[in-house]
KEZA-551913 format. One record per residue: residue number from 1; z, x, y of N, C-alpha, C in turn. Coordinates in steps of 0.02 Angstrom, whole numbers. Atoms other than C-alpha are relative to their C-alpha. Layout:
% KEZA-551913
<r><num>NUM</num><n_z>Z</n_z><n_x>X</n_x><n_y>Y</n_y><ca_z>Z</ca_z><ca_x>X</ca_x><ca_y>Y</ca_y><c_z>Z</c_z><c_x>X</c_x><c_y>Y</c_y></r>
...
% end
This chain:
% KEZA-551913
<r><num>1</num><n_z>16</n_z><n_x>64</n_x><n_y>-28</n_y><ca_z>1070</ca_z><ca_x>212</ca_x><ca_y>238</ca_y><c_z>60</c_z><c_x>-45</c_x><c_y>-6</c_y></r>
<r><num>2</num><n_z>-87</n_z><n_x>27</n_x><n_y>-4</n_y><ca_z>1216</ca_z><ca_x>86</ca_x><ca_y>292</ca_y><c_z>-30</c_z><c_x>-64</c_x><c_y>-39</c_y></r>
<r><num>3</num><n_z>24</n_z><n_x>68</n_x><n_y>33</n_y><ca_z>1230</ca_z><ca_x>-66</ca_x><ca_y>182</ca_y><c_z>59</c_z><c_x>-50</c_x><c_y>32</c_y></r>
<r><num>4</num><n_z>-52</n_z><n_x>47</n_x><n_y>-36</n_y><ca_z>1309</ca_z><ca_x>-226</ca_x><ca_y>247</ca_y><c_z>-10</c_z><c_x>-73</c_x><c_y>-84</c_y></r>
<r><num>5</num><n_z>-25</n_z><n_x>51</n_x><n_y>56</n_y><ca_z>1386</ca_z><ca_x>-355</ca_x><ca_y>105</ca_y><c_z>-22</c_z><c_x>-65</c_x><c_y>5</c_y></r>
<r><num>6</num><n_z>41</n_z><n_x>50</n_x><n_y>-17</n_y><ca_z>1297</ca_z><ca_x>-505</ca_x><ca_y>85</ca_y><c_z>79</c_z><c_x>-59</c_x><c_y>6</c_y></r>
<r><num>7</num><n_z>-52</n_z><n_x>55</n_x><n_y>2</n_y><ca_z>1422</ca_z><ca_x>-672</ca_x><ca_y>130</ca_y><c_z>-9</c_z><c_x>-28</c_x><c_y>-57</c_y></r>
<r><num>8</num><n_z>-23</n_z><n_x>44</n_x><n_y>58</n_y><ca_z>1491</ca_z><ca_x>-758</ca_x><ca_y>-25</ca_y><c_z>-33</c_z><c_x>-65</c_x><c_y>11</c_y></r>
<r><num>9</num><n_z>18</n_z><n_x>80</n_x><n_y>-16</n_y><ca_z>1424</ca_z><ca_x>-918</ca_x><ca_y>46</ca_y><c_z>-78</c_z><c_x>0</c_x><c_y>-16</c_y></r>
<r><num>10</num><n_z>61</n_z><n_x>23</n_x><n_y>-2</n_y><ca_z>1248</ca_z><ca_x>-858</ca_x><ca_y>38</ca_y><c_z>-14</c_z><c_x>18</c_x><c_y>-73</c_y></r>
<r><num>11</num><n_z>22</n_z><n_x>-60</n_x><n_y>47</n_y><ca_z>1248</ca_z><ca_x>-738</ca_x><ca_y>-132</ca_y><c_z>-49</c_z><c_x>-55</c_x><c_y>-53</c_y></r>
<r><num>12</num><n_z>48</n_z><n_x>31</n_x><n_y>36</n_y><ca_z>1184</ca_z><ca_x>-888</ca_x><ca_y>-232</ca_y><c_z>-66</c_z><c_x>-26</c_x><c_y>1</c_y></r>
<r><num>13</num><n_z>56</n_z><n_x>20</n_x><n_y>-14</n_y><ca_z>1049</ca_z><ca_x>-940</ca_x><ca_y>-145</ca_y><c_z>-44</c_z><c_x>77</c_x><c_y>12</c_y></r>
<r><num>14</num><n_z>48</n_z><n_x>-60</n_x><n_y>4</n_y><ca_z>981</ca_z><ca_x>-755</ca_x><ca_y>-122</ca_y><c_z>-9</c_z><c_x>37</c_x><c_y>-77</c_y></r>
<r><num>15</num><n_z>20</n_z><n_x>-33</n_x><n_y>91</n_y><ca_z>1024</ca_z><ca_x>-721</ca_x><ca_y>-326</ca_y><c_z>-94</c_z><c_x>-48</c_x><c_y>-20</c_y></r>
<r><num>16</num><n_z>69</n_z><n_x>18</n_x><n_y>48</n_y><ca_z>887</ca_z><ca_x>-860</ca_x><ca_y>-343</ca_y><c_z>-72</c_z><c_x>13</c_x><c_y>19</c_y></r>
<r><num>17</num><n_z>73</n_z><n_x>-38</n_x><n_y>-20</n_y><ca_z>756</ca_z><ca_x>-807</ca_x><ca_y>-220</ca_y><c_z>-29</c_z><c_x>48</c_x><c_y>-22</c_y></r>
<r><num>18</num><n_z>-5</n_z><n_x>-87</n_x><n_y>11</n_y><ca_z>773</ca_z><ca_x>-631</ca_x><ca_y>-283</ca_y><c_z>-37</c_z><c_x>-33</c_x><c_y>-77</c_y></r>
<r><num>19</num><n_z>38</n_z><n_x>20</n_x><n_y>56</n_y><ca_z>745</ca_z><ca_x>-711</ca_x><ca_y>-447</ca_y><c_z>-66</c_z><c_x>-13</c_x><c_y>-19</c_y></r>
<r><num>20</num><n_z>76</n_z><n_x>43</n_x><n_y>-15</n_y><ca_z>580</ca_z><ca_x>-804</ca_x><ca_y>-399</ca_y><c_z>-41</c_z><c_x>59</c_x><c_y>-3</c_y></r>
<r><num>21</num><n_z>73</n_z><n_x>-55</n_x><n_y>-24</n_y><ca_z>494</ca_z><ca_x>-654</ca_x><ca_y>-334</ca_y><c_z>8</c_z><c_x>67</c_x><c_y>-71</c_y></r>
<r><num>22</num><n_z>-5</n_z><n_x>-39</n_x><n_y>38</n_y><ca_z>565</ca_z><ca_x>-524</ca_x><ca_y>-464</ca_y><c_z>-42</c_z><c_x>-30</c_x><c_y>-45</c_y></r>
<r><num>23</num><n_z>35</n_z><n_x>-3</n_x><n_y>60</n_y><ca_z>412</ca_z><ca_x>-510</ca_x><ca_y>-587</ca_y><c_z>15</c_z><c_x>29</c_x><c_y>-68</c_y></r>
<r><num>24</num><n_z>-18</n_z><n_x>-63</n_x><n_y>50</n_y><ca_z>486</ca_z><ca_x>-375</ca_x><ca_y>-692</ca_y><c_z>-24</c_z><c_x>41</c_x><c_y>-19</c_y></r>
<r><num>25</num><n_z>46</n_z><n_x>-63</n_x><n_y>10</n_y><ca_z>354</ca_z><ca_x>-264</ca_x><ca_y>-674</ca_y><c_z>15</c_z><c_x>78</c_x><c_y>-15</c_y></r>
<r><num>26</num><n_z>-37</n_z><n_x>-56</n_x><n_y>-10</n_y><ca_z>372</ca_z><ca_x>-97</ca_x><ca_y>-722</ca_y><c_z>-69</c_z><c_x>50</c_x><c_y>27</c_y></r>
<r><num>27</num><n_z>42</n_z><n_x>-31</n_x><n_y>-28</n_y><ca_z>298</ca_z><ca_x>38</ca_x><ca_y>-604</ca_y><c_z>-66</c_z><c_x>33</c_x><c_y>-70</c_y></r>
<r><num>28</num><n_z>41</n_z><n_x>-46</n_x><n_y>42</n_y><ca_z>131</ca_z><ca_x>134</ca_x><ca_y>-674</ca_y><c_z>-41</c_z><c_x>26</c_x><c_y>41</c_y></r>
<r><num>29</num><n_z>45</n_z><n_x>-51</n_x><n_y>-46</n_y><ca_z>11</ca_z><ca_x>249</ca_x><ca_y>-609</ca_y><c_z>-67</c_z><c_x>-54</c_x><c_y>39</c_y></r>
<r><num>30</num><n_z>42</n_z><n_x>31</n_x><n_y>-21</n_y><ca_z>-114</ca_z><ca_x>161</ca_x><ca_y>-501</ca_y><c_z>-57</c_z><c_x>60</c_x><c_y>69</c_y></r>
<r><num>31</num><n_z>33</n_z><n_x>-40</n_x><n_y>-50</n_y><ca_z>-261</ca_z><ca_x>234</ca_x><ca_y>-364</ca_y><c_z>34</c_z><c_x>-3</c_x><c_y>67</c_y></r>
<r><num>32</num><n_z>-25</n_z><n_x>3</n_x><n_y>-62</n_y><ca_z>-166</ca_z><ca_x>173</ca_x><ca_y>-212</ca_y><c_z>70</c_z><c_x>-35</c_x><c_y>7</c_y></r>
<r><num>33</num><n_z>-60</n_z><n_x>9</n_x><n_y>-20</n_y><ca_z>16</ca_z><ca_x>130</ca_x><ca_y>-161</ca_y><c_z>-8</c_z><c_x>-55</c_x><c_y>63</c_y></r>
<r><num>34</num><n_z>9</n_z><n_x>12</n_x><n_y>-71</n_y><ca_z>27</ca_z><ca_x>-7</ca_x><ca_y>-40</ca_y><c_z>49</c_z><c_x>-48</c_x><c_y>12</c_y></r>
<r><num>35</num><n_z>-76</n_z><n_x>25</n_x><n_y>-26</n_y><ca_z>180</ca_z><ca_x>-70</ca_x><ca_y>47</ca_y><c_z>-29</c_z><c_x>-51</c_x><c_y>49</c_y></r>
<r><num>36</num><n_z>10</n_z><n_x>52</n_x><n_y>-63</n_y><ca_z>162</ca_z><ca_x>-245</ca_x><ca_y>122</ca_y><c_z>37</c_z><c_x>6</c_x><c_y>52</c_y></r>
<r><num>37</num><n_z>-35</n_z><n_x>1</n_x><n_y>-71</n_y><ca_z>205</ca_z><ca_x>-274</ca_x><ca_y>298</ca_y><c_z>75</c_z><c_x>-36</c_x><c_y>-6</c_y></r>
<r><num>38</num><n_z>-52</n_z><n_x>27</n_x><n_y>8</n_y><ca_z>383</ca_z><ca_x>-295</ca_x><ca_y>296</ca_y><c_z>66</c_z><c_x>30</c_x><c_y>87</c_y></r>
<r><num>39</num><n_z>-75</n_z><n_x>-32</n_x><n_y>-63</n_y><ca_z>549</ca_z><ca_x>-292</ca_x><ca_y>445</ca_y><c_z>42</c_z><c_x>47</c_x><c_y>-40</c_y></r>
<r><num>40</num><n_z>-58</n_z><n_x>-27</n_x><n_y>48</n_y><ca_z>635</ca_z><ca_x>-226</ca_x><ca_y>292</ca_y><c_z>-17</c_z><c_x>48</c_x><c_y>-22</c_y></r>
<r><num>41</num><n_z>8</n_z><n_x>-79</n_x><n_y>11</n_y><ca_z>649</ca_z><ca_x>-37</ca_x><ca_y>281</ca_y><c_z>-9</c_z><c_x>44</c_x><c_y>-55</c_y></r>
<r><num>42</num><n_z>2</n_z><n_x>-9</n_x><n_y>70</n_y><ca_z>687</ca_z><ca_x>-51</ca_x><ca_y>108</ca_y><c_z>-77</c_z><c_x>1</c_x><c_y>-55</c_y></r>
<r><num>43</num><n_z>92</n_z><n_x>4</n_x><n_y>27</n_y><ca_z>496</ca_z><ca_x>-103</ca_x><ca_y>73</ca_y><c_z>-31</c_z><c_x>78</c_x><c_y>2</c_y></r>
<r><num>44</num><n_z>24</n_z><n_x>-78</n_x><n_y>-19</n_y><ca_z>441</ca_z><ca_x>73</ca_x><ca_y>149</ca_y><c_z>23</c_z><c_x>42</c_x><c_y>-39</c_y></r>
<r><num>45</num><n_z>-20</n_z><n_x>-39</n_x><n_y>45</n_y><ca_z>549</ca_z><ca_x>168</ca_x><ca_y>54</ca_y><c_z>2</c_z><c_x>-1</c_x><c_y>-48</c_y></r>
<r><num>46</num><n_z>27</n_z><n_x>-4</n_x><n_y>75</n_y><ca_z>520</ca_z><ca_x>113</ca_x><ca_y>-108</ca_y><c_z>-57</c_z><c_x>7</c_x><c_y>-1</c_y></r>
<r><num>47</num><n_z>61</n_z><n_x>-50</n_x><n_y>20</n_y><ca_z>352</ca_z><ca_x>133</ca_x><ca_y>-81</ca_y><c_z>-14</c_z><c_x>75</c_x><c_y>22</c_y></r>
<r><num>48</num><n_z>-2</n_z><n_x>-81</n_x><n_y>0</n_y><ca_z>369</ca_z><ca_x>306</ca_x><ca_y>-34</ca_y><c_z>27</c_z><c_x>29</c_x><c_y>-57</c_y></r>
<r><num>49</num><n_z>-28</n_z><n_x>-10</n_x><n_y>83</n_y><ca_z>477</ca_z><ca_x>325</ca_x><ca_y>-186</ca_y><c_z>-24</c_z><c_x>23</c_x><c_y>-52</c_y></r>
<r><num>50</num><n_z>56</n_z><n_x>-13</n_x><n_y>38</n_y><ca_z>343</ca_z><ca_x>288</ca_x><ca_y>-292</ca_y><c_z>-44</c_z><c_x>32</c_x><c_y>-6</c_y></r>
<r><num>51</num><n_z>88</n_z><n_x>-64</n_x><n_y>-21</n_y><ca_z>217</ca_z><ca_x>404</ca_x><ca_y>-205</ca_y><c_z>30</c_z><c_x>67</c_x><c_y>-38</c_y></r>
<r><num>52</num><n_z>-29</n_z><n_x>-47</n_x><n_y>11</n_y><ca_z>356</ca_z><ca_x>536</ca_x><ca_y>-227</ca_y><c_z>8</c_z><c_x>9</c_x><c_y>-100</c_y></r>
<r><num>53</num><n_z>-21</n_z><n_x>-11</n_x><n_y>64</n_y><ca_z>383</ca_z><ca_x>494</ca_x><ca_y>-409</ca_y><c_z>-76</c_z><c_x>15</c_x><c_y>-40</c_y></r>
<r><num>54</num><n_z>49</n_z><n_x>-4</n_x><n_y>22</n_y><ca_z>204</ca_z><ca_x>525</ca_x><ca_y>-437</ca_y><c_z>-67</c_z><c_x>-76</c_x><c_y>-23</c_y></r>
<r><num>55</num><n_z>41</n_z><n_x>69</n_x><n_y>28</n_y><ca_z>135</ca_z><ca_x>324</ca_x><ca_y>-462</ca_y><c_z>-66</c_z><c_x>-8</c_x><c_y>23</c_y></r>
<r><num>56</num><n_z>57</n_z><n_x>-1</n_x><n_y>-39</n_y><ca_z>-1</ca_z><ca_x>368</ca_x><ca_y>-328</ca_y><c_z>-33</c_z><c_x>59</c_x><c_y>36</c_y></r>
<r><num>57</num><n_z>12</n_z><n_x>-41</n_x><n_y>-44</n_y><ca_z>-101</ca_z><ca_x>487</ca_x><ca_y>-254</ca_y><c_z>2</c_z><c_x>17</c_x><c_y>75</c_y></r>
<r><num>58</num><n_z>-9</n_z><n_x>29</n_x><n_y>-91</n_y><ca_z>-99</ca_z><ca_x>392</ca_x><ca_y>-72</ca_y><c_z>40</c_z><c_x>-52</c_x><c_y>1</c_y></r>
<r><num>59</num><n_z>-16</n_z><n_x>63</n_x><n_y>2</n_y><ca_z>-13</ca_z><ca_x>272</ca_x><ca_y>-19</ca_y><c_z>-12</c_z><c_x>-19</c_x><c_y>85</c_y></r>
<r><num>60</num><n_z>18</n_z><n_x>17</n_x><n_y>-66</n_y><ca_z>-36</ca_z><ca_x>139</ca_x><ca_y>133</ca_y><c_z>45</c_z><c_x>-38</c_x><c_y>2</c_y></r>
<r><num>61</num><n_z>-62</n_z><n_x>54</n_x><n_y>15</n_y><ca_z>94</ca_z><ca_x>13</ca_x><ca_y>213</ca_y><c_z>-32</c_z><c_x>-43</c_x><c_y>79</c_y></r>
<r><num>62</num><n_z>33</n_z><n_x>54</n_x><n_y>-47</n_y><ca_z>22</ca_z><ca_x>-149</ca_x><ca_y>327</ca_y><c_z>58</c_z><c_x>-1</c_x><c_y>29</c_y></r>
<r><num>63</num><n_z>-33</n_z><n_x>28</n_x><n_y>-44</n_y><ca_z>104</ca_z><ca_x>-221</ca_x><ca_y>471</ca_y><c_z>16</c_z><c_x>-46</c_x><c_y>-13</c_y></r>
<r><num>64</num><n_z>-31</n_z><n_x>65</n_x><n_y>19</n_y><ca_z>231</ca_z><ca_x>-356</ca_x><ca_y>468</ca_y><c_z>-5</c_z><c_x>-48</c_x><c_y>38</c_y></r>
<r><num>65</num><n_z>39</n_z><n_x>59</n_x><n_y>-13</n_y><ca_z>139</ca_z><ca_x>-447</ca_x><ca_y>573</ca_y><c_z>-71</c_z><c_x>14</c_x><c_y>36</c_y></r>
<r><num>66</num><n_z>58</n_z><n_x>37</n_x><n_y>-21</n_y><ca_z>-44</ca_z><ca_x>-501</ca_x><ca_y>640</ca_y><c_z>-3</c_z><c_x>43</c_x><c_y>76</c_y></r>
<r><num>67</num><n_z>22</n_z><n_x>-23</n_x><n_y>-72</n_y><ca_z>-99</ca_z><ca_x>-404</ca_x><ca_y>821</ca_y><c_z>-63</c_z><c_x>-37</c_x><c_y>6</c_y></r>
% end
């Protein structure tokens, strides 16, 4: 997967968003896997990740937006 460098101009304001939402959870086994609706590809694949690493038996992933 290609990665593109975030601009210097923005890195501080996305260190603190990133901050906000980072809970610090650490994965654990749960009944279902479920990947909010996201544009960001990266969402999907970590929750597939997790399916793969064993955290779930199923997993599901919503739409990133409303039909």
């Amino acid at each position: 997967m290609a990665t593109t460098e975030l601009p210097a101009n923005l890195r501080a304001d996305v260190e603190t968003l990133w901050a906000y939402h980072d809970m610090g959870h650490q994965p654990h086994r749960c009944d279902v896997g479920i990947g909010l609706g996201s544009h960001d590809l990266g969402v999907a694949i970590h929750t597939a990740r997790l399916y793969q690493q064993g955290c779930s038996p199923t997993r599901t992933s919503t739409r990133p937006r409303s039909c």
